[in-house]
C-alpha positions, -999 to +999 in steps of 0.1 A: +000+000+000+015+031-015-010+061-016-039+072+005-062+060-019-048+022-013-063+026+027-098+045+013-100+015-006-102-005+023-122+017+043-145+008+008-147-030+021-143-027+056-173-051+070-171-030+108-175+004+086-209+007+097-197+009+130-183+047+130-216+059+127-223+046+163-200+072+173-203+113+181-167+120+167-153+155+166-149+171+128-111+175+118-094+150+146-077+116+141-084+100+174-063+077+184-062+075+221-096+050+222-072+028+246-074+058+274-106+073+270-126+057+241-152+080+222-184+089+226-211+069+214-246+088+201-269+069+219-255+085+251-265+120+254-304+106+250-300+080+273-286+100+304-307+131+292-337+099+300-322+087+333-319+126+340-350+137+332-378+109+335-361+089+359-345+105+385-361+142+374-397+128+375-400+090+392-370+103+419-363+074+443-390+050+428-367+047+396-352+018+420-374-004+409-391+014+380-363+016+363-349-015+373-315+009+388-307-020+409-299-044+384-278-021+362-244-037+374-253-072+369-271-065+334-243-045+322-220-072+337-240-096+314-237-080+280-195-074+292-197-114+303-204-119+268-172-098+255-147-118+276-158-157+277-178-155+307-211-165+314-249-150+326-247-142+364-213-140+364-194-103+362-209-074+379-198-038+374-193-020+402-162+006+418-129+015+397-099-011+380-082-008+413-106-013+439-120-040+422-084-055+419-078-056+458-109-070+463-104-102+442-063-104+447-072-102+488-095-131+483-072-150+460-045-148+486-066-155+512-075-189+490-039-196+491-033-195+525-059-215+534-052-241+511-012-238+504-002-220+536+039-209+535+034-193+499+048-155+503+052-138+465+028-119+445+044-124+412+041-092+383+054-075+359+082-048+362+065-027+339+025-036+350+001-005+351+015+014+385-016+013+399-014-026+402+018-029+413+010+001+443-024-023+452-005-054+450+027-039+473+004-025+496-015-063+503+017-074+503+031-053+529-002-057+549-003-097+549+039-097+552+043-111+515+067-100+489+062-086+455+082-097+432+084-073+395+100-093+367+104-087+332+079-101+305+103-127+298+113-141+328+075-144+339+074-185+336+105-193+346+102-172+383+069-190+388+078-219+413+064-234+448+069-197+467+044-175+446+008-177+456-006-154+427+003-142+393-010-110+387-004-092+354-023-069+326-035-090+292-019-061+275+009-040+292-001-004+292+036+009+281+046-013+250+012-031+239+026-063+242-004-090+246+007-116+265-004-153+259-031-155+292-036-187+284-006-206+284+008-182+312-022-194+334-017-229+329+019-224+342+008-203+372-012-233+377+012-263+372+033-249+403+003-244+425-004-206+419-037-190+414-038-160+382-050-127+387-062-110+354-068-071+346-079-070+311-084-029+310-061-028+279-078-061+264-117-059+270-132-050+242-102-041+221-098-080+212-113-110+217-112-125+256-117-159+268-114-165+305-124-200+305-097-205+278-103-242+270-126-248+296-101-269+317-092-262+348-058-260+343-066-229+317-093-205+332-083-176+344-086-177+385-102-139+388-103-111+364-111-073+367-113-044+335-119-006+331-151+006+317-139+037+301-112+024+276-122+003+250-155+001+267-164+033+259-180+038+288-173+078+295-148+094+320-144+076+352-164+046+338-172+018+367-152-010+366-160-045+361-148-079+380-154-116+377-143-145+398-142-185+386-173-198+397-154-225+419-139-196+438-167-171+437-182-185+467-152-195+490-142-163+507-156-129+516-140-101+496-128-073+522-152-046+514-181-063+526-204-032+520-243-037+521-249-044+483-227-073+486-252-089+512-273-114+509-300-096+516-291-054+517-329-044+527-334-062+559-309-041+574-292-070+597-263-056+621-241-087+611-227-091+572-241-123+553-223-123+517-243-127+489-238-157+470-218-155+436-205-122+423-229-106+438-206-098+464-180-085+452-205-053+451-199-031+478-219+006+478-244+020+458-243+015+423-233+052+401-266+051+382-252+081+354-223+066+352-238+026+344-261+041+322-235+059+299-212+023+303-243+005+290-246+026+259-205+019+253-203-019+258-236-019+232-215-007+206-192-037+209-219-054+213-229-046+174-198-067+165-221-096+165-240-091+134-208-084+114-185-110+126-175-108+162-145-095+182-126-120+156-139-093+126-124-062+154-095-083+163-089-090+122-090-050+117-070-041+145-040-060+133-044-045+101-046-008+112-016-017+136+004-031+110+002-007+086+007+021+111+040+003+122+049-004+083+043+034+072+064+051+102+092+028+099+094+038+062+080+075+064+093+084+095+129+073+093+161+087+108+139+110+131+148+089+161+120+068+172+121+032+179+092+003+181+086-006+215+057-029+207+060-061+198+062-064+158+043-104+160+007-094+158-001-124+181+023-100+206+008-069+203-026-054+217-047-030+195-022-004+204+017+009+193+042+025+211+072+040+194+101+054+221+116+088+212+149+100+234+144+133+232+109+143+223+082+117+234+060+141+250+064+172+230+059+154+199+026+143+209+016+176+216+024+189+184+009+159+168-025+170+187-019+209+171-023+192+143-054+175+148-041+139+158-047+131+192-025+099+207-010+102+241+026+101+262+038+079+287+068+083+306+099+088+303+097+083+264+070+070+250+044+079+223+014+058+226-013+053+197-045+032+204-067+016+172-103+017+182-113-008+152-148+005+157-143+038+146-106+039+136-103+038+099-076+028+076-071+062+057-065+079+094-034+055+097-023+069+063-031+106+079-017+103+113+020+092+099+016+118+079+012+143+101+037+125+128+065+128+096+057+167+091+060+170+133+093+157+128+104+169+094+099+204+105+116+199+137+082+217+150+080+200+185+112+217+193+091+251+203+084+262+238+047+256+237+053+223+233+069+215+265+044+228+290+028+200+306-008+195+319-016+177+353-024+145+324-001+136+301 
């Protein structure tokens, strides 16, 4: 593919096409940062304008049951059960990525103890999403464990009779690299370990199976995700979580607040958890917010009728590839280097190219110039491929502007330095 017309033509045949026109994108802007904040959908503004007006504005508190409020996070759990291999009943939305993460790695270690007593290491990656790492360290200094950060490679072979959980990201945050949860599962497994899975970076921007082949040895031990990624559930989206249903039941997760009873409205003095996922609620659902995530996951939800998350896991590879392919050819000799895995079975639905110099300046005169990825430190630009909305010819468009960012030496001015409280 050699002109822009090569990647309108396959905009022409794209089947997920349609699928952009569930979205309320901005005029003049290649958005490419769907893997932090995904887009709007249209069906949103109506729907909380509904929940605003009708039912809180006119039925007020007898939208409860009118409106069925109280069941929002296990039916939006549903449809996201159905986006990551799990089954009716059992995910429930509810709290952010890292709450819902100590509550299900404080019940997988308090599995452990009871049934391999002696195990002391929380096992992760070096380079796992900080806010992981900080909620694992701070369990770890709690229950007197240790926390032990490895590289990606040396995951399998540090996993041995001392660790008592795995805990990692499907797809790291920093380089995109996907990692293989199945396999790496079944070896937390062989030596005894239990696997903790966030799949913020994964849900919904690929396909997700956390039964994996359905044997023990494969599914995924507990799981939690971000609603506001490739969810496109809004700013500050709830979070989801999910626990195997032969460990869903075993243990009381440590925020045992009243939604998570048994039975919240008879008001007992002493905590009874409810059974299954239910109680891994805790305080009263964020009825605005579930509303808007409900609108998001429906647009993934659309996939069905036009081949799946296999169709969005088919185009993301192809809008990664090619974005990889045209800024190692267009963008030469300006200094940047792949930090994604190049294997497409290696790499998420995002790329990260490292700059020594300019990583964070250039993005911000890549936004001046209408395309909006994002920085991470110390070096890294970041680009996320929404495949329901991302098209081709905007990969042709974004290394174009990227090459006249760095062609024109542009990011070099002032402006482009000053940083925001976000990055």
């Amino acid at each position: 593919m050699t002109s822009r017309q090569d990647f309108e033509n396959l905009d022409a045949k794209d089947p997920l096409a349609p699928l952009r026109d569930l979205f309320d994108l901005p005029g003049g802007l290649i958005y490419l940062d769907g893997n932090s904040l995904g887009a709007m959908p249209k069906t949103t503004t109506a729907r909380l304008q509904q929940v605003i007006q009708e039912e809180w504005g006119r039925d007020l508190i007898q939208s409860w049951n009118k409106a069925g409020w109280m069941e929002l996070p296990r039916r939006v759990g549903d449809k996201i059960a159905r986006l990551v291999g799990a089954g009716p009943g059992e995910v429930v939305v509810a709290d952010s990525t890292s709450v819902n993460l100590f509550k299900v790695l404080s019940a997988a270690l308090r599995i452990v103890k009871e049934d391999q007593p002696g195990r002391c290491v929380i096992l992760s990656e070096r380079s796992n999403f900080p806010a992981d790492l900080y909620i694992a360290e701070s369990l770890a200094r709690e229950q007197g464990l240790h926390l032990e950060r490895v590289e990606a490679d040396e995951i399998s072979s540090r996993l041995n009779d001392q660790v008592a959980v795995l805990l990692l990201t499907q797809v790291n945050y920093h380089s995109g690299r996907l990692h293989d949860m199945a396999a790496l599962t079944r070896a937390a497994h062989r030596v005894g370990a239990l696997a903790v899975w966030d799949l913020a970076h994964s849900a919904g921007g690929l396909p997700v199976n956390l039964m994996g082949d359905g044997s023990a040895e494969e599914a995924v031990d507990f799981a939690v995700g971000c609603g506001y990624k490739f969810l496109n559930g809004g700013p500050g989206a709830p979070a989801f979580v999910w626990a195997h249903p032969r460990y869903v039941d075993r243990s009381w997760q440590p925020l045992s607040g009243w939604l998570g009873h048994a039975a919240p409205f008879e008001f007992t003095p002493d905590y009874r958890p409810a059974p299954g996922i239910g109680r891994y609620l805790c305080g009263t659902p964020p009825v605005l917010s579930l509303a808007a995530l409900e609108c998001g996951v429906d647009t993934l939800l659309a996939t069905e009728a036009l081949g799946g998350l296999s169709a969005l896991r088919e185009k993301s590879v192809a809008l990664t590839e090619a974005f990889i392919q045209l800024v190692e050819d267009r963008c030469a000799g300006y200094g940047l280097s792949l930090v994604t895995p190049r294997e497409a079975h290696q790499r998420g639905s995002q790329v990260s190219f490292a700059h020594p110099e300019g990583g964070y300046p250039i993005s911000q005169a890549l936004q001046a110039r209408g395309v909006i990825g994002d920085f991470r430190a110390p070096d890294i630009l970041r680009f996320g491929f929404t495949p329901l909305y991302t098209r081709h010819v905007d990969v042709w468009d974004a290394v174009a502007a990227l090459r006249a960012v760095l062609e024109t030496g542009e990011w070099h001015e002032a402006r482009f330095f000053k940083r925001g409280q976000v990055t």
